[in-house]
C-alpha distance (Angstrom), angle and dihedral (degrees) to the residues before:
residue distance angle dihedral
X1 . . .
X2 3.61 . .
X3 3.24 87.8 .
X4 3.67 99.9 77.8
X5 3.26 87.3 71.8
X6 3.96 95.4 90.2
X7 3.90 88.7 78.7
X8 3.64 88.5 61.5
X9 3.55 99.3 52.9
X10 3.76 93.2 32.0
X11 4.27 82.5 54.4
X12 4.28 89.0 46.8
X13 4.25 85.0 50.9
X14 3.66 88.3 49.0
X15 3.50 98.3 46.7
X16 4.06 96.6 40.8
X17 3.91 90.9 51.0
X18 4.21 86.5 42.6
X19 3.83 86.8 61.2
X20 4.06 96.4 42.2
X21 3.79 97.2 45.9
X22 4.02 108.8 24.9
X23 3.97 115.0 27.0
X24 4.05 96.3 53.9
X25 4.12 86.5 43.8
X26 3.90 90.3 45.3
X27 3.95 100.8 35.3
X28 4.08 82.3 54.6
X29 3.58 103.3 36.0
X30 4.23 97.2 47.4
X31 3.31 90.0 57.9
X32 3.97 95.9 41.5
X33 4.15 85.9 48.1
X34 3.72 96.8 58.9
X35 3.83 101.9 -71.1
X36 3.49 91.2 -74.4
X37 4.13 111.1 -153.1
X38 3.98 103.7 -156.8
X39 3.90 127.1 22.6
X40 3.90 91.7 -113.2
X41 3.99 77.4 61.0
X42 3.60 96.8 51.3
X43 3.48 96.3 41.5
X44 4.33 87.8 57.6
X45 3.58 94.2 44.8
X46 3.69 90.0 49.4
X47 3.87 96.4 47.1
X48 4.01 97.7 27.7
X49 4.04 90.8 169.0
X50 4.09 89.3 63.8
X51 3.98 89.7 32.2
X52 3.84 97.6 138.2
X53 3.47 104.0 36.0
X54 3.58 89.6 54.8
X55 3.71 95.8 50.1
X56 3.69 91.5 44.9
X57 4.21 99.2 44.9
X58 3.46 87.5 46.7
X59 3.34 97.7 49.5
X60 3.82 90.8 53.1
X61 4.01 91.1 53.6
X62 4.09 96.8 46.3
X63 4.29 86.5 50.7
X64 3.71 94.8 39.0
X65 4.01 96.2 42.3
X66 4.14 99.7 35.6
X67 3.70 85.8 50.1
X68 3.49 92.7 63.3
X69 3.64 96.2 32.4
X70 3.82 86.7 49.2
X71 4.09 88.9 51.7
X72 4.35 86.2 57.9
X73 3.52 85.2 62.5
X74 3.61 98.5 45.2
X75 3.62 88.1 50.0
X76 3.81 87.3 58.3
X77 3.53 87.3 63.4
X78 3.36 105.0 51.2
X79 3.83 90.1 52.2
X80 4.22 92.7 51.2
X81 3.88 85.2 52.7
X82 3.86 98.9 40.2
X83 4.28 91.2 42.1
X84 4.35 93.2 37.4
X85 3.90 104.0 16.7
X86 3.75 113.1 43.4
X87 3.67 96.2 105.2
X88 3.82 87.8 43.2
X89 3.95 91.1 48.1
X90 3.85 101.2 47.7
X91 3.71 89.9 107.8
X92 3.74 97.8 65.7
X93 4.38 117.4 89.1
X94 3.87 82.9 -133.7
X95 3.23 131.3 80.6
X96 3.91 120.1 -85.1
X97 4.37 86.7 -113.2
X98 3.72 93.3 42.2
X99 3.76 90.8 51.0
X100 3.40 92.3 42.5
X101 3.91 87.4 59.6
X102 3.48 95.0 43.1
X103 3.84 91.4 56.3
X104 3.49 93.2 41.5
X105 3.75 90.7 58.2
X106 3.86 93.9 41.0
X107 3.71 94.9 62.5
X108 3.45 92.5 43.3
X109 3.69 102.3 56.3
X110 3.80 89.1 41.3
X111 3.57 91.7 66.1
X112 4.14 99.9 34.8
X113 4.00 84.4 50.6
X114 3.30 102.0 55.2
X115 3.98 103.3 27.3
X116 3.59 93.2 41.3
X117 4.58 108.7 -171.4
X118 3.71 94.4 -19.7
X119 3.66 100.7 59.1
X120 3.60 98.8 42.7
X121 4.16 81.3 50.1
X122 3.69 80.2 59.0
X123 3.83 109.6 41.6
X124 3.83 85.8 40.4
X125 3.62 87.1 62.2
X126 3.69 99.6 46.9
X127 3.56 98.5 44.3
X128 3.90 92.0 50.2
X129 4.04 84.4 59.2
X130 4.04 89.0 49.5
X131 4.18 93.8 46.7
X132 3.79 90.7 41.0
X133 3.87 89.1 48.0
X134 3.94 93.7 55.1
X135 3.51 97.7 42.8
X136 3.41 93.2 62.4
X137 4.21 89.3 39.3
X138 3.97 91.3 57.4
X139 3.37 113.6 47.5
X140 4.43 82.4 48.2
X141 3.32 88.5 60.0
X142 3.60 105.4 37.2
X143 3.79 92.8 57.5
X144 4.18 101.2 31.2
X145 4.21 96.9 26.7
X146 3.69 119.2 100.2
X147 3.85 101.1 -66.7
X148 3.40 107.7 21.1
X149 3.66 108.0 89.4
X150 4.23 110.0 -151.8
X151 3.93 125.2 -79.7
X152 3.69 94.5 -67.2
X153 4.04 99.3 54.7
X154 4.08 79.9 43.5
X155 3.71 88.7 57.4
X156 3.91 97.7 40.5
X157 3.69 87.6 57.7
X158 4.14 98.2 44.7
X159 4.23 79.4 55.7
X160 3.21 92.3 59.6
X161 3.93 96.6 51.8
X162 3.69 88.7 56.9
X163 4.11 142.4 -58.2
X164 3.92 88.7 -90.5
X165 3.49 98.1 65.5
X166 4.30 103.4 71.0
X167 3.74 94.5 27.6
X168 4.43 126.7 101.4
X169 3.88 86.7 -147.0
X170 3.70 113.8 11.9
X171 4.50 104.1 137.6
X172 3.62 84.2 -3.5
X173 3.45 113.5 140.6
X174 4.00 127.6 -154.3
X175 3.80 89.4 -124.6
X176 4.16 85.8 42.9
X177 4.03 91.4 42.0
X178 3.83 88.9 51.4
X179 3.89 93.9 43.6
X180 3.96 87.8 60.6
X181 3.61 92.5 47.8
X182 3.79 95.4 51.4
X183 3.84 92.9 62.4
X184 4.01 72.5 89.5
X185 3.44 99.2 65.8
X186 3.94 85.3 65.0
X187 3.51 102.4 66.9
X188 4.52 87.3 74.2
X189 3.31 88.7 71.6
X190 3.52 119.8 32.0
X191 3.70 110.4 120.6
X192 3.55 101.8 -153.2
X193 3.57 94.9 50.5
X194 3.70 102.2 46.4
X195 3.57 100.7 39.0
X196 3.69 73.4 70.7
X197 4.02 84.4 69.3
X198 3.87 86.0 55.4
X199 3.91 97.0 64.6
X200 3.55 96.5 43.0
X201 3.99 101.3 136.8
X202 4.04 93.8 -128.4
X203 3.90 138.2 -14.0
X204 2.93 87.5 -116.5
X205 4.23 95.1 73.6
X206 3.70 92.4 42.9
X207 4.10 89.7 98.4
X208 3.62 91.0 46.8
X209 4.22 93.3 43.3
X210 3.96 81.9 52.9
X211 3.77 95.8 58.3
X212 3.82 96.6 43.4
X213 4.33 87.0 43.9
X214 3.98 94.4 41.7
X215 3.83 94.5 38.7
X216 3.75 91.7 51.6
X217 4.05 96.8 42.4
X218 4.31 89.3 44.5
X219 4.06 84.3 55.4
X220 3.90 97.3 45.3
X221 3.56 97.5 42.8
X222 3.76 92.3 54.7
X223 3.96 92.4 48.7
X224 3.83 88.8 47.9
X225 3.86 87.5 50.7
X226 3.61 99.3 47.9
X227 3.52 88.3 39.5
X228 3.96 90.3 62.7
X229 3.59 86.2 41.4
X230 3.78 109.3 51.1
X231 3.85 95.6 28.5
X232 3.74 91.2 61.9
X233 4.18 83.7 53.6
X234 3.19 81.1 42.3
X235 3.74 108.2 58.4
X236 3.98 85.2 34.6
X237 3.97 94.0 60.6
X238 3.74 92.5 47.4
X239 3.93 101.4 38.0
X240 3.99 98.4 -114.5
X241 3.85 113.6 158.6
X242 3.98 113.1 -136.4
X243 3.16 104.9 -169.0
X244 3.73 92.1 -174.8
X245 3.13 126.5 40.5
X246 4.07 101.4 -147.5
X247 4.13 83.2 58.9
X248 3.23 95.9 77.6
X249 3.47 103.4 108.5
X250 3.98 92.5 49.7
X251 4.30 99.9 39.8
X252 4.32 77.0 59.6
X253 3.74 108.0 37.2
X254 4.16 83.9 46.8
X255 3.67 92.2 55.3
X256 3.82 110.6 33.1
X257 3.78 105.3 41.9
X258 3.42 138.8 71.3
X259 3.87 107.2 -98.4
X260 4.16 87.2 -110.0
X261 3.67 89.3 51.2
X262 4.17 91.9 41.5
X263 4.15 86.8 53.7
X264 4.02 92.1 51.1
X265 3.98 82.9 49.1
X266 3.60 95.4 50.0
X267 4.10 89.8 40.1
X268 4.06 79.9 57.1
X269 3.78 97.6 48.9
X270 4.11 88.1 49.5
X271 4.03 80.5 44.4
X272 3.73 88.2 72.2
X273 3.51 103.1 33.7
X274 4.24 88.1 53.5
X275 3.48 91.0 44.5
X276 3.51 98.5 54.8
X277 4.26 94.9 34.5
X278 4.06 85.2 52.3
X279 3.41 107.6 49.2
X280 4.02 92.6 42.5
X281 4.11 93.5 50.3
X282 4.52 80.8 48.8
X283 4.03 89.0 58.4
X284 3.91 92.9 33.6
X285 4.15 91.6 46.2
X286 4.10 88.4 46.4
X287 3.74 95.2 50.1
X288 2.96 103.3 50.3
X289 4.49 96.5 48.6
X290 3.74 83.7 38.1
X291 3.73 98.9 46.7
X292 3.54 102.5 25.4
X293 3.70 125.3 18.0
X294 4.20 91.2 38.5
X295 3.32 88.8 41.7
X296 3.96 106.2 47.7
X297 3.80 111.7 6.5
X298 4.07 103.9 38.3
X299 4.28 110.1 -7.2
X300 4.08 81.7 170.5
X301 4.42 87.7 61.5
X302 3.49 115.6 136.0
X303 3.61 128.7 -121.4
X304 3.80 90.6 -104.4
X305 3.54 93.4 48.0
X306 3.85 93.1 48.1
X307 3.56 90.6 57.4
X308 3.80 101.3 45.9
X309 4.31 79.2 56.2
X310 3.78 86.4 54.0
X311 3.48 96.0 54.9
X312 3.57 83.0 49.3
X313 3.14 95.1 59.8
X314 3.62 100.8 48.0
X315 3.23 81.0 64.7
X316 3.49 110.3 50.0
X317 4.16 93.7 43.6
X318 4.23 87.1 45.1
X319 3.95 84.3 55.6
X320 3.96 95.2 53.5
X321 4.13 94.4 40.2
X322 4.42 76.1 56.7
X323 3.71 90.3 53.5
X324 3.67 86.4 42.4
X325 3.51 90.4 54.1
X326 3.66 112.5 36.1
X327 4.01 91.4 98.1
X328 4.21 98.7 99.1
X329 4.28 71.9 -162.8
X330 3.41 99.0 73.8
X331 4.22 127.1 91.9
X332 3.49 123.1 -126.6
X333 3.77 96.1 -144.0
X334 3.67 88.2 56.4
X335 3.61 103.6 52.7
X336 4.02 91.7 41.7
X337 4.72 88.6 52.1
X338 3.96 86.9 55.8
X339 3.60 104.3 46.7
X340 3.97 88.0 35.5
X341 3.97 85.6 54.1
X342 3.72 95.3 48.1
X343 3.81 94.4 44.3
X344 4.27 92.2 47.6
X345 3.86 91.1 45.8
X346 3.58 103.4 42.7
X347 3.96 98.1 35.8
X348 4.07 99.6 22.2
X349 4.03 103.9 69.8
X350 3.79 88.1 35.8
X351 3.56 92.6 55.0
X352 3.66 107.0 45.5
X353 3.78 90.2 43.6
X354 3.79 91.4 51.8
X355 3.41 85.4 50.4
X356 3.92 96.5 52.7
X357 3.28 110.9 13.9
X358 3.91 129.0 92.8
X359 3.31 99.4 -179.4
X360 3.74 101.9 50.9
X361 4.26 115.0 118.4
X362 3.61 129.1 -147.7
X363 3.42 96.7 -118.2
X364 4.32 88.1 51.3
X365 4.36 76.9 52.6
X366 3.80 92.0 55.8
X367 3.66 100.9 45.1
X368 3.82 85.2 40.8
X369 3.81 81.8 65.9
X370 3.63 105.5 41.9
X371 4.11 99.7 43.6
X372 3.76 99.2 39.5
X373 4.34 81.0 56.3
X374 3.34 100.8 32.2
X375 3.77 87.9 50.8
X376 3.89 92.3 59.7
X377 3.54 94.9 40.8
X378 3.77 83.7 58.0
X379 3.75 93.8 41.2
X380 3.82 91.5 50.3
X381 3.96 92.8 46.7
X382 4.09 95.2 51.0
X383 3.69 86.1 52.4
X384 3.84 95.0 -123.6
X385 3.56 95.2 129.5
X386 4.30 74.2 78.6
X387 3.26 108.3 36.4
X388 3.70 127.2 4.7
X389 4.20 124.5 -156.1
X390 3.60 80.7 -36.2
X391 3.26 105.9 -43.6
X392 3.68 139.6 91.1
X393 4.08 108.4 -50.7
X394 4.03 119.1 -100.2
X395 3.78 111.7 -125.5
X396 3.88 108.9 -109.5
X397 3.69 99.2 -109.9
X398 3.43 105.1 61.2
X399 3.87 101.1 66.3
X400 3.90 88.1 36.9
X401 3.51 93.3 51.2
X402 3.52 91.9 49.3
X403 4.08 92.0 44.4
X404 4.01 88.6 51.6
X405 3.79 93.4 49.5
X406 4.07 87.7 47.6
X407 3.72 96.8 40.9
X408 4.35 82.9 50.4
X409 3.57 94.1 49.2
X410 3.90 110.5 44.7
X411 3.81 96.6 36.8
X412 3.68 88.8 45.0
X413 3.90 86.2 57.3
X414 4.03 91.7 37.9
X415 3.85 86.1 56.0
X416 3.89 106.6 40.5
X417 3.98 111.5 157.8
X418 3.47 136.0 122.2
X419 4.01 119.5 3.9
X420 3.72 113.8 -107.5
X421 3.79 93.2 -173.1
X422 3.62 118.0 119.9
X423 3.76 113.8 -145.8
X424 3.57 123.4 -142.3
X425 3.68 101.8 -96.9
X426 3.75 127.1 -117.8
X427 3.76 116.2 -88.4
């Protein structure tokens, strides 16, 4: 219901407050701190006393977290091919899902192989303008096509499904209600999205980048909400059977469109999923030659040598997402809110206080890392992220977020020394 909804706006917050507070700080500080290339670079060049640990921990987290994050995507996939494709797909040993993952992940590393930062940029781009295009084409059609009867018909058939489904708050709980709104607290520390921050041209177009990025995500997550929405009146009104829920999208755009129009729909839905899968195997890939290979097996490697072990590693971390993935059981939306959490709480405290904080100590970064992840390993595992002391579950990031920012702060204070803080040098 409607009251989903609260992860959107919680996400816009998030997002809003990521580019006020972290991509000026980071645009400014990467280049002041040696022109770092990856976070787990920043983060030793900001704190050179705990320099390896922080490479190495943070390594562990991106190739743990993206691999599962990677795997949601994957997943996405394999439902567009087993919902739109089966017919199409009969020819393959596999199952219609598994091939659909396997094809998914094929294009994918073909183009993050061979184009490397610059064509991800570029895909990214282009496939935001296809996702952004159809959610503003679905939810028009769905409530003024043939069938679907205007907002108000839409809303007389969600009441009769149940109170829940029209209301802001209706069997929302406080502990639900601030659960959805967390999902914002995620966006401080997601690698592959502020790394984006990093390679910014000047600080001087950060304002500008935020307009274009907000503008675009405030439009998209209001077509993906009203798409939820109205298709469910939708598909109610005109007796289609969804048998799952996070087909949505694909049960409508197969049925009311022109098949032309259906393939540009489908080519957007794989926009998003190849977007996402790309850019997180780029961060993964450069961690781990940056922050691994260069800096235990060969620290003298070349740059051609450093990117024939990225590719690699595209690879290798593509190939475990697959294994991830090849369930057809398992939910996108649940896959995405764990490696989301683990990303926000290990990476989210630790960057905004790096950011803003003088005082803060390598050692305070490290344990940063390891409690805020640890914590919502441990959340995940006790199965309180469903149900918590009896009651309804807490999502993962909020204690780990909160255990991070603790772990940052006291151990920082335990372990006061030297200042690690670069000032802005004199002009």
């Amino acid at each position: 219901g409607l009251a989903s909804a609260w992860i959107g706006i919680g996400l816009t917050l998030g997002a809003l407050a990521n580019w006020i507070v972290v991509a000026p700080r980071l645009r400014e500080q990467t280049e002041r701190y040696d022109n770092s290339l990856t976070i787990p670079e920043f983060l030793a060049n900001r704190f050179p006393s705990r320099a390896m640990a922080l490479r190495v921990v943070s390594a562990v987290i991106i190739v743990v977290f993206f691999s599962v994050y990677t795997a949601s995507g994957l997943v996405a996939g394999g439902k567009l091919a087993e919902s739109a494709f089966s017919s199409v797909l009969q020819f393959s040993p596999m199952s219609t899902y598994a091939t659909g993952v396997t094809l998914t992940l094929g294009v994918v590393l073909v183009y993050t192989v061979i184009g490397g930062f610059l064509a991800v940029s570029l895909t990214d781009f282009c496939q935001g303008v296809i996702m952004m295009l159809a959610l503003i084409i679905m939810p028009l059609v769905v409530l003024y096509g043939a069938g679907g009867g205007g907002v108000s018909q839409a809303s007389e058939t969600l009441a009769t499904l149940g109170p829940d489904y029209l209301s802001w708050f209706s069997g929302l709980t406080v502990v639900g209600f601030l659960s959805a709104i967390a999902w914002g607290l995620g966006y401080f520390g997601q690698p592959h999205i502020i790394v984006r921050f990093m390679a910014i041209r000047s600080l001087r177009e950060v304002p500008r980048s935020r307009n274009i990025g907000m503008s675009w995500m405030i439009i998209s997550l209001v077509g993906a909400i009203s798409l939820g929405v109205f298709g469910r009146a939708y598909a109610v009104r005109n007796g289609i059977k969804v048998e799952d829920a996070e087909t949505i999208f694909i049960v409508l755009a197969d049925m009311l469109f022109h098949p032309l129009v259906t393939g540009f729909l489908f080519a957007a839905l794989l926009a998003a999923v190849m977007s996402t899968i790309s850019s997180q195997l780029l961060v993964a890939s450069s961690s781990l030659t940056e922050d691994f290979y260069r800096l235990f097996l060969r620290k003298q490697a070349g740059e051609k040598e450093a990117v024939l072990v990225s590719r690699a590693s595209v690879l290798v971390v593509g190939i475990v997402a697959a294994v991830i993935a090849w369930d057809p059981t398992s939910k996108i939306l649940g896959l995405v809110s764990h490696a989301w959490a683990g990303f926000g709480a290990a990476f989210g405290p630790l960057i905004v206080l790096a950011l803003t904080w003088r005082r803060m100590t390598g050692t305070g970064a490290v344990s940063g890392l390891v409690v805020g992840a640890l914590t919502v390993i441990a959340w995940i595992a006790l199965g309180w992220d469903a149900s918590f002391m009896g009651g309804p579950g807490i999502y993962e990031i909020i204690p780990g977020f909160a255990a991070g920012w603790a772990a940052i702060y006291f151990v920082s204070l335990a372990t006061a020394g030297r200042n690690e803080f670069r000032a802005i040098p004199a002009q």
